[in-house]
N, C-alpha and C positions, 0 to 999 in steps of 0.2 A: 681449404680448397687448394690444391694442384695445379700446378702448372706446367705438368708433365703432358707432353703429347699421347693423345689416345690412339691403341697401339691399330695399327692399319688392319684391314680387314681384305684375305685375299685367299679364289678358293684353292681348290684341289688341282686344279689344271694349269691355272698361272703358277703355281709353286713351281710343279715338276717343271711349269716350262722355262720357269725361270732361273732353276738350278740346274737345268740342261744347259744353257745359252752360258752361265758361270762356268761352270764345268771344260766344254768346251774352247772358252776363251782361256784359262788356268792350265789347259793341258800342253805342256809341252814350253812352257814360260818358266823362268826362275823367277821366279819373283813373289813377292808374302800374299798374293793373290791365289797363288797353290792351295797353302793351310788355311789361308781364309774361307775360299770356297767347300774344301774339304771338311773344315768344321760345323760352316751351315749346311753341308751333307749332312754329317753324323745326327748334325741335330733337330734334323727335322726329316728322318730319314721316314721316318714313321708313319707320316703324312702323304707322302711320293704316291702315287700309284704304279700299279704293277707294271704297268708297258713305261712307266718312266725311269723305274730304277732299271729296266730292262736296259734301255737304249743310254745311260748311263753307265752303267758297268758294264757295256762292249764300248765303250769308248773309252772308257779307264784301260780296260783289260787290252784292248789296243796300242795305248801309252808305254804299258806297262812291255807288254811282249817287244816291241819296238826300242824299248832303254837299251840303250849301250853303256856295257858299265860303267866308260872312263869319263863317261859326257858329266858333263858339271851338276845337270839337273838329277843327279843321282841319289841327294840329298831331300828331292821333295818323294822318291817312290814310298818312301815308310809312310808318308800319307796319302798317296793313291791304294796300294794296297789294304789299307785302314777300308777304307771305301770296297775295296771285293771283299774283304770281309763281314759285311752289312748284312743280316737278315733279311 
């Protein structure tokens, strides 16, 4: 027997809506909160619904248009862009 916790159960709407509200809070931050949220993007991009990756990747593609090269947080665009490349 296990004594591992049984993994949470959450649907389609609270995801996006909760990788929207990550996202958001991640944009425009230095900090390992960037790749963190961007990796539970990538991976569970699958899942998202349509008008979620919608209002997600205008808010990346926001971020992104908005970088000025010399700013420090220059270093987290390889993984926003990771993100506008998402099916």
């Amino acid at each position: 027997m296990s004594n591992l916790p049984k993994p949470a159960v959450i649907d389609t709407y609270e995801l996006g809506a909760l990788l929207t509200y990550a996202t958001r809070y991640a944009l425009g931050r230095k900090t390992y909160a960037v790749n963190d949220v961007c990796c539970s993007l990538r991976k569970c991009w699958k899942y998202l619904r349509e008008a979620d990756k919608a209002v997600i990747r205008r808010d990346v593609l926001e971020e992104v248009r908005r970088h000025r090269p010399d700013a420090a947080a220059g270093c987290d665009l390889d993984d926003w862009r990771s993100i506008l490349e998402l099916p």
